[in-house]
C-alpha positions, 0 to 999 in steps of 0.5 A, spaced: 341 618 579 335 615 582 336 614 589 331 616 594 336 615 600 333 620 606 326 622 603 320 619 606 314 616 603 307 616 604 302 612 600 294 610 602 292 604 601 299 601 601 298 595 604 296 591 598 295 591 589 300 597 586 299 600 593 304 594 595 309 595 590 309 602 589 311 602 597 316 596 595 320 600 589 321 607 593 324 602 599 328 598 594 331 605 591 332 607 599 326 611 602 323 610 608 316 609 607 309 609 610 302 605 609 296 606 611 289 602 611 282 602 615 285 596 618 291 598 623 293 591 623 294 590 616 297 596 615 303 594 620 304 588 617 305 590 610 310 594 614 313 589 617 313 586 611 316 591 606 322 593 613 323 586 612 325 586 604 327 593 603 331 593 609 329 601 611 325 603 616 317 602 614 311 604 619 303 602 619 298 607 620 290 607 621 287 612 616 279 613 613 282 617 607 275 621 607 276 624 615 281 630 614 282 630 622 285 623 621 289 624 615 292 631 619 293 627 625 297 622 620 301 627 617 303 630 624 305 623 626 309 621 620 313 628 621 314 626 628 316 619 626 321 619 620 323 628 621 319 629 613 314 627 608 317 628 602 313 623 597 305 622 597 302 617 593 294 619 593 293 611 591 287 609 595 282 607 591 275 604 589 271 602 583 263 600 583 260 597 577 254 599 575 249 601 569 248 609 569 240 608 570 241 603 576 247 607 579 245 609 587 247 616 589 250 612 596 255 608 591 257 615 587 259 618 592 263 613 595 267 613 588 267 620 587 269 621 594 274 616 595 278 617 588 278 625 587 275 628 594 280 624 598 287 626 594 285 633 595 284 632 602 291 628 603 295 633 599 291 639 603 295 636 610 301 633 607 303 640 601 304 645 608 310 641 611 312 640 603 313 647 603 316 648 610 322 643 606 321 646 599 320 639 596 315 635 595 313 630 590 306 629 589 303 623 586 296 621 583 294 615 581 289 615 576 287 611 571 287 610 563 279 611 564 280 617 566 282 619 559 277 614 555 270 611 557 268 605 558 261 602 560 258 602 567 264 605 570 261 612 569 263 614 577 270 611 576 271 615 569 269 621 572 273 621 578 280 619 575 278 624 570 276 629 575 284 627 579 287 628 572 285 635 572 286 636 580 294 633 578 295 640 574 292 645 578 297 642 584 302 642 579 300 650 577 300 652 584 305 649 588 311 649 582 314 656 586 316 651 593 321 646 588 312 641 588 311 638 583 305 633 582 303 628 576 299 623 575 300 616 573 294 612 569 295 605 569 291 601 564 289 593 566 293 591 571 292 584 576 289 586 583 285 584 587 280 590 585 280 587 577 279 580 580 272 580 578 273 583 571 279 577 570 275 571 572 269 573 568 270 569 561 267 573 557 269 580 560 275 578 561 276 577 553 273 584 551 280 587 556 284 582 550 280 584 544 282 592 547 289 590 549 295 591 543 299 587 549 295 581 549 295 580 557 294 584 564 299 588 567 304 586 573 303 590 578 312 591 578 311 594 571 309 601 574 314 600 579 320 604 576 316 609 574 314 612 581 321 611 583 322 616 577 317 621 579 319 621 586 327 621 586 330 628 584 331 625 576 323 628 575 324 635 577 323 638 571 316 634 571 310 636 572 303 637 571 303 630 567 299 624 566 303 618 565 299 612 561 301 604 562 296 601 558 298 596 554 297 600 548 288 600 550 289 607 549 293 607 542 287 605 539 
């Protein structure tokens, strides 16, 4: 039921964290996928890397997910590549960590633009071959900080705030070409981009004090459910925002 035999994955920043282990799982069900980073020597050798474990076809592509003439061009490529591209993970993502009063316009923008400006991108260039197919599965990632707050992350909240809100408008406007598009909000998983928070004591405890599930998540934890939302299974699902948090959000 879950199989993605013959379908092609996109992810940006696939190449380490979830970004890696989503790419893993969609390869393991059967896809063929695609990793980009900034750096075209890391991109590729996570393919390599996943090509080796999945045993399916894996390729590494150079992109800034902020120049819509390198994310068209990395469409194009893929299409000529693998024939299709009918699963996108819009995963690249940062995070700066500052009070509202000393946050700097240059580190908001990078926030805003990298979270929410560049899934808008990514999906402008890849949803007109979806449709071309008439079937596409569009996946965000999102963060549990996009539906509670917390302090010092007032660009990070806002963004995946503002990317849970983008996910339904896609899912409103291209429901009619057989396009879903949902959005996943995980809570605090182990990645490189946590390491600061998980090696600081005392901020560390305060993400105990907040989890029901007394640890952070492993990145493998989130893996069936992308397989769920890229395979066939999910076809009646769009528009949503899928929470795995820990239980952060219970409260």
């Amino acid at each position: 039921m879950f199989t993605l035999e013959g379908k092609t994955a996109l992810i940006t920043g696939g190449t380490q964290g979830l970004g890696l282990e989503f790419a893993r799982a969609l390869g393991n069900a059967g896809a063929q996928v695609v990793v980009t980073s900034r750096d075209l020597g890391k991109a590729e050798q996570a393919a390599a890397q996943l090509s080796e474990e999945t045993g399916r076809r894996a390729a590494g592509l150079a992109l800034d997910v902020l120049d819509y003439t390198q994310i068209e061009r990395a469409a194009l490529e893929v299409i000529e590549k693998f024939g299709r591209i009918d699963i996108l993970i819009n995963n690249a993502g940062v995070n700066v960590r500052k009070p509202i009063l000393d946050y700097d316009e240059a580190s908001w923008d990078l926030v805003q633009a990298t979270n929410l400006k560049a899934p808008f991108l990514c999906a402008k260039a890849v949803v007109p071959h979806m449709i071309k197919q008439k079937f596409g599965r569009i996946i965000n990632i999102a963060s549990m900080l996009g539906t509670v707050g917390l302090a010092e992350r007032s660009a990070y909240c806002s963004s995946k705030g503002g990317l849970i809100q983008l996910t339904k408008v896609m899912a409103l406007e291209w429901a009619e070409h057989n396009i879903t598009a949902n959005a996943v909000c995980p809570g605090p998983f182990a990645t490189e981009l946590n390491q600061v928070v998980m090696n600081n004591p005392e901020a560390n405890q305060f993400f105990m004090n907040h989890l029901a599930i007394k640890r952070w998540g492993k990145p493998d934890e989130l893996a069936s459910l992308l397989v769920y939302l890229a395979s066939d299974v999910s076809s009646f699902m769009t528009g949503s925002s899928i929470v795995i948090d820990g239980g952060w959000t219970a409260e």
